[in-house]
N, C-alpha and C positions, 0 to 999 in steps of 0.2 A: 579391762577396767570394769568395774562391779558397777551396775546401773543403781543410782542413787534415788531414794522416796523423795518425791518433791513434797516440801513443806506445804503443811496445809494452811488455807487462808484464813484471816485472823478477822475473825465478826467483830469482837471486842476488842483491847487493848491488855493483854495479859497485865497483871500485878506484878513481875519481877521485869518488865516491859516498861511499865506504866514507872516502875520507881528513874529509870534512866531517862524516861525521858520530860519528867515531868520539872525536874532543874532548868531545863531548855524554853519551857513556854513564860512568856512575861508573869510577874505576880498577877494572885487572882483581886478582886474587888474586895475588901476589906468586909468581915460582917458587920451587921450594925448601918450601914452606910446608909443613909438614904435611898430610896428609889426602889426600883425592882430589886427579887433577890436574884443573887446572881447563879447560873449555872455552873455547875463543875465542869471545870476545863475536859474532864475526862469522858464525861457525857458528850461534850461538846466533839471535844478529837474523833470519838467515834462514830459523829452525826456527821461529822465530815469525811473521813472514810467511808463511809454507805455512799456518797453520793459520789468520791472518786471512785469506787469498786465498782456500785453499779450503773452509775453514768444517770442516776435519775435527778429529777430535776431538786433545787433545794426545798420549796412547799411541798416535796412527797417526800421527805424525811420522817423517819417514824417518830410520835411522840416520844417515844422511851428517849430518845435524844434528844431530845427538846424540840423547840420549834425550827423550821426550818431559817425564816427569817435570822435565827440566833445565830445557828452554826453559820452562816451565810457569812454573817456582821466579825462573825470570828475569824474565819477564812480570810475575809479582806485583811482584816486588821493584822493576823497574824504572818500573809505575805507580804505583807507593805513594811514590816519589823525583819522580814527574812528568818523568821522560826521556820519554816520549811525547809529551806539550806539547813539549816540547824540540825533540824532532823534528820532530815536524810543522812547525812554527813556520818551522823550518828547509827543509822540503823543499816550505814554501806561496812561500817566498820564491826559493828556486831556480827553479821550476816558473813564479811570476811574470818572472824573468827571463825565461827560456826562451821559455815561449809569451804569457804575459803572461794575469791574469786580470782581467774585465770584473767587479769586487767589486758593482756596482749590480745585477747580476742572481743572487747569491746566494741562495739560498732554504735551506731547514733543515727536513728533517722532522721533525715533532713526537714523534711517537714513540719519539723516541730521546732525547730534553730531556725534564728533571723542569718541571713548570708550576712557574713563580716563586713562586705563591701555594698552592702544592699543592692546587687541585680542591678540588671540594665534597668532602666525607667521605662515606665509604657508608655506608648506613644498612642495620643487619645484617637480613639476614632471618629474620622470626617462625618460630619451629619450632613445626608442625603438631605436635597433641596424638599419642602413641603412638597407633600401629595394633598390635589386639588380633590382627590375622589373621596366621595362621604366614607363617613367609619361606619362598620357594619356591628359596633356595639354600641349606638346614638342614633333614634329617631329622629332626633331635633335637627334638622337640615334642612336647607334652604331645597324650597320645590316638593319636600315629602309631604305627600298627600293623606287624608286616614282613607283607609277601605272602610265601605259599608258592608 
């Protein structure tokens, strides 16, 4: 079997990318509208990919993406709508076309899934009866003396 190029990672959101999936995110904010102008969604998608790719926090987003606070406000809003399911769903089916995925070798790490039956419960741990001897990060104690 002929060793396959792995796709390279997408900094931006390609244009023939961007037209598919841009049906899937809620309307934008009308222009004209009062109040701030709004950012492009597409700025926005891609200030939230930087921050899933490289795991940085959202106020270290680069301006070219807006502020981080934005993409942030976007992010919630748009998993609290389920555009993420959306997408993905979307970009598993593209991806199938493309390279095609072998679904019987899927695996899923646990870590990341709530157990169906939610796990035993923990059982809290017994607190040990008060210790009478002073804390050794607190001067203030009964009998401490100052040195001269």
């Amino acid at each position: 079997m002929p060793k396959r190029r792995s796709l390279a990672t997408i900094q931006r959101i390609p244009d023939d990318l961007w037209a598919e999936l841009q049906p899937l995110l809620p309307p934008q904010k009308a222009l004209g509208t009062p109040g701030r102008p709004a950012v492009p969604y597409r700025k926005v998608l891609d200030g939230i990919l930087f921050v899933l790719r490289t795991g940085a926090q959202w106020k270290a987003v680069p301006k070219e993406f807006s502020s981080g606070s934005t993409c942030h406000k976007r992010f919630q809003e748009w998993e609290r709508l389920g555009v993420f399911e959306k997408l993905w769903q979307k970009l598993l089916a593209r991806y199938d076309d493309l390279r095609g995925i072998q679904w019987q070798f899927q695996s899923l790490d646990s870590v990341t899934v709530k157990a169906p039956l939610g796990g035993r419960r923990r059982v809290r741990t017994p607190r040990i009866a008060a210790n009478p001897a002073p804390s050794a990060t607190c001067c203030a104690t009964a009998g401490a003396r100052r040195l001269r």
